[in-house]
C-alpha positions as CSV (number, residue, x, y, z in Angstrom):
1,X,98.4,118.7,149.3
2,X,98.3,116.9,146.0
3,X,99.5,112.9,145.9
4,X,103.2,112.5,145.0
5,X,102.4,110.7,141.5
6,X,105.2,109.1,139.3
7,X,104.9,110.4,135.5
8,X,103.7,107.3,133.0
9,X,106.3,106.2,131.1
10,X,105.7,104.9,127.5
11,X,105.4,101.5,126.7
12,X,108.7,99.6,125.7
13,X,109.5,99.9,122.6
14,X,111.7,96.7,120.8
15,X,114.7,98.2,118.2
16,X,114.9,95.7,115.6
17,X,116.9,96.3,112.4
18,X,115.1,94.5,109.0
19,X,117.0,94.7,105.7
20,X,119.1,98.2,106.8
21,X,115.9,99.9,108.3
22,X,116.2,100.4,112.4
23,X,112.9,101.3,113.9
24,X,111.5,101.8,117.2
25,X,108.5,100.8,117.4
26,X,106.2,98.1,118.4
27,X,104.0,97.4,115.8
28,X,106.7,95.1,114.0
29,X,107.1,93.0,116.9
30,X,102.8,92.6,117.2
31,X,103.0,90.7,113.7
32,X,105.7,88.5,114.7
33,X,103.6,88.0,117.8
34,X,100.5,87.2,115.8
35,X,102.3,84.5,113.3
36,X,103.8,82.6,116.8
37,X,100.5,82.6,118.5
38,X,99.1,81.4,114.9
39,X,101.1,78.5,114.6
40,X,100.8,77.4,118.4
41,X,96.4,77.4,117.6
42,X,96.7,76.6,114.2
43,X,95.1,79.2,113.3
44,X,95.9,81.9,110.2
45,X,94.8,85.4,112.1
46,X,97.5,87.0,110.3
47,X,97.0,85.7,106.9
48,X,94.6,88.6,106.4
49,X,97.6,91.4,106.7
50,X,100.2,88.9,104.8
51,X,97.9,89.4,101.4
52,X,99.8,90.4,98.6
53,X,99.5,94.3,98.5
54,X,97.6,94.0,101.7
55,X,98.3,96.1,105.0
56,X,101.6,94.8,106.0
57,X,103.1,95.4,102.3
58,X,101.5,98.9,102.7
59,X,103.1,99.9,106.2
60,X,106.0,98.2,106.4
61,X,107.1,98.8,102.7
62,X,109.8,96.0,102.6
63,X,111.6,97.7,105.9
64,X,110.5,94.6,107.8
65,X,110.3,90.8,106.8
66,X,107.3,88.8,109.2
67,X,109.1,86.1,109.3
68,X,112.5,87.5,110.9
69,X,109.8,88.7,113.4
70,X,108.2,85.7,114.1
71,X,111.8,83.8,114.5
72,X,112.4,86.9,117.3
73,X,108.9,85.8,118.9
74,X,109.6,82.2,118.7
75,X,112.9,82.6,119.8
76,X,112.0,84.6,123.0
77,X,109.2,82.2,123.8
78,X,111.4,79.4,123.9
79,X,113.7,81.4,126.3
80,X,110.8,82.1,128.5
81,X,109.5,78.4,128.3
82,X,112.9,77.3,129.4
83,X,112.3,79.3,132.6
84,X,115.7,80.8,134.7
85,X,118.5,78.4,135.1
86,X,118.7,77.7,138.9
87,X,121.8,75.3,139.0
């Protein structure tokens, strides 16, 4: 008899809505990630897809601004960082 498995689900996906676009996806959400971690190092990782005309311009096509994103990321971090209120 074969092992009961569970199907895989999908990763989460994050909705976000960015100047009247909704998307599903994650790929967004990995840039805004990128620009938190960036300014926590002080490092400029994702100054390379920022360029003008340069990846980010090309996929997200002004549906998405990077630095809504990052507010999101930094916003959630700080939420996390907090840690649960226990009073």
């Amino acid at each position: 008899m074969a092992p009961n498995r569970t199907p895989r689900s999908s990763p989460p996906t994050w909705t976000t809505t960015c100047r009247g676009t909704t998307a599903s996806t994650t790929q967004p959400w990995a840039l805004g990630a990128l620009l938190h971690i960036d300014e926590l190092r002080g490092t400029n990782h994702a100054g390379r897809f920022l360029q003008p005309d340069g990846l980010w311009q090309q996929w997200a096509k002004g549906r998405f601004d990077a630095a809504v994103l990052k507010k999101r990321i930094d916003e959630l971090s700080s939420y996390v960082d907090k840690g649960p209120d226990l009073a």
